[in-house]
N, C-alpha and C positions, 0 to 999 in steps of 0.2 A: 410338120415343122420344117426350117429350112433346114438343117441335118437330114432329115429323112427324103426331101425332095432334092440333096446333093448326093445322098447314097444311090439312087436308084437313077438318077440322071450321069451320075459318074462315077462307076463301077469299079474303073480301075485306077482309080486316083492314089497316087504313091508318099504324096508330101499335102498337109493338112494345118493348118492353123485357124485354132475356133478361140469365141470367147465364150467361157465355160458358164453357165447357170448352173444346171443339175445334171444328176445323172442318169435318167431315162431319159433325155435326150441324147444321150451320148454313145447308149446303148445299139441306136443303128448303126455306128460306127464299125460293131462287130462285123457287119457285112462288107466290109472294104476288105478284101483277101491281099493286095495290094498296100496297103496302109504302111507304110515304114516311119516314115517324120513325122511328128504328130507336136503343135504345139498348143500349149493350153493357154490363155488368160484370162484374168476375173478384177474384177473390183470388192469383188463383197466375198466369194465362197469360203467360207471356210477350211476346207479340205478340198485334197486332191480326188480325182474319181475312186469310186468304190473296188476294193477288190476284184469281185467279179469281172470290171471292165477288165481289170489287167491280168486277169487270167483265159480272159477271153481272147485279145489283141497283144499279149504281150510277149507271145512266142514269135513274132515276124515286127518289131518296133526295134528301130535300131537309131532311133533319136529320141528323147524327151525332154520338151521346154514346158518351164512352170515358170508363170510369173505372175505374182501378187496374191500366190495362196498361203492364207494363214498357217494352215498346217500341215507339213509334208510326211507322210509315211515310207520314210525308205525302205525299209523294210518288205513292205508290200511291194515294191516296183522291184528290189532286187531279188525277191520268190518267185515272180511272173515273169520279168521281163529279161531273159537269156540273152540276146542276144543284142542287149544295148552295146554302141559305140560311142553316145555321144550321150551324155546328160546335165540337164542347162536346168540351176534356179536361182531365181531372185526374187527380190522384194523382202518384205517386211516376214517373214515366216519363221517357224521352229520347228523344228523334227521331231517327228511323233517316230522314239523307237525302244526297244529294247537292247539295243545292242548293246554290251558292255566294252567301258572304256579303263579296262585294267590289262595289266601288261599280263594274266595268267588268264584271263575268258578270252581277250578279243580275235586270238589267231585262230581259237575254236567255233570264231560265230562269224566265219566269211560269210558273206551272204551272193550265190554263187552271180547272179546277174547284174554285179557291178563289177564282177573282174576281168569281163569284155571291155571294160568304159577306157577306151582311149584319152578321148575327149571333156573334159571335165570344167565345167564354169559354177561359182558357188558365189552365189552374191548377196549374204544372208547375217543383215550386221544386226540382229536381234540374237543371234543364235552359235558363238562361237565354237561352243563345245558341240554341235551337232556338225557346225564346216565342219572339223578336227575331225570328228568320226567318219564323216564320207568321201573325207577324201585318205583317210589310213584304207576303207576297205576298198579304195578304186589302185589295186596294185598294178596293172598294168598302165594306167594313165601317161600320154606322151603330151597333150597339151593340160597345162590348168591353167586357168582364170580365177582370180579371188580376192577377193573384195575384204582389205582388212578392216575390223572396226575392233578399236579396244586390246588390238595385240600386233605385236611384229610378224615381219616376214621372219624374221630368224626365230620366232619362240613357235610359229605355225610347224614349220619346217624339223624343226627340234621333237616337238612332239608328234608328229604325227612319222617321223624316220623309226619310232618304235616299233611299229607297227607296218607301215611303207616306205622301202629302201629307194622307191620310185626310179629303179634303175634305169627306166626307161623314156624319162622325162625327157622332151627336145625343146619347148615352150611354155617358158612362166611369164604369164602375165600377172600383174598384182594392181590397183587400183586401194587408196590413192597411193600416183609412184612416189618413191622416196630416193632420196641419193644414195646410191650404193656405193660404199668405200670401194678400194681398191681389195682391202681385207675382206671385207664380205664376197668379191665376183672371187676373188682365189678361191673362195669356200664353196663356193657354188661349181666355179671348176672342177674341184678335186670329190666334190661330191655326187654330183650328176654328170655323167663321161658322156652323154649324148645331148647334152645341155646346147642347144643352137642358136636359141635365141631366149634375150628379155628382158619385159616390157614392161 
């Protein structure tokens, strides 16, 4: 395949963007010891790669883009993959998880490889209550991006402060923008103290 004949021709490759079919193609990929960025995209799959991929490659991936898969397992990416920085999805999808979204389970079901994720883009307007879930358990987050469909910035931000004080936020990006009062940036001021920019 051409996966196979990129693995063996380029060994040390660090940064990656394929268009996904299945997953025994993707399974060479384990041989990239070097592999850090990895971006997926698909027109048709339904799911994200199998397990096994991300317990294979998910101890050294410090980026993950998914765009246009139907169904995303965070769960699984955040058991494998430790040492995300940066994790990017869009498209039309919904979060395959268990996690629960109550104020007495959720502090007990961090899931530990999303609390590296600096970097955080959620662009997922089939699926609010899954955004809301991943980005309560990306607590260290300094940039987010997020795509509102069906709810405000302030009702996102409300609910997911339960759970993420996001004290550490410098960059909110929100799509589509909306006008933000004067009363809303005070709020954002007095909320977020490292708040730099947004957009």
């Amino acid at each position: 395949t051409n996966i196979k004949t990129l693995v063996e021709n380029l060994p040390n490759v660090s940064e990656l963007t394929l268009f996904y079919e299945y997953d025994s193609a993707l399974l060479h990929l384990t041989k990239l010891k070097h592999l850090q960025y990895l971006s997926l995209r698909t027109d048709h799959a339904n799911n994200i790669p199998s397990a096994g991929f991300f317990y294979s490659l998910g101890k050294q991936l410090t980026c993950l883009d998914f765009e246009n898969f139907q169904m995303i397992d965070i769960k699984c990416i955040g058991e494998n993959c430790h040492t995300l920085k940066c994790l990017h999805i869009s498209g039309n999808a919904i979060f395959d998880t268990e996690i629960p979204v109550t104020d007495e389970l959720i502090e007990s079901s961090r899931i530990s490889g999303l609390l590296s994720v600096e970097c955080l883009c959620v662009e997922i307007p089939d699926d609010i209550l899954g955004t809301l879930v991943i980005i309560s358990q990306c607590v260290n987050v300094r940039r987010l991006f997020v795509s509102l469909y069906g709810i405000t910035l302030e009702e996102v931000l409300e609910k997911v402060s339960k759970y993420n004080k996001m004290e550490f936020l410098e960059t909110l990006c929100m799509s589509p923008w909306f006008f933000i009062t004067p009363e809303f940036a005070n709020y954002l001021r007095e909320k977020y103290k490292n708040l730099r920019a947004c957009y």
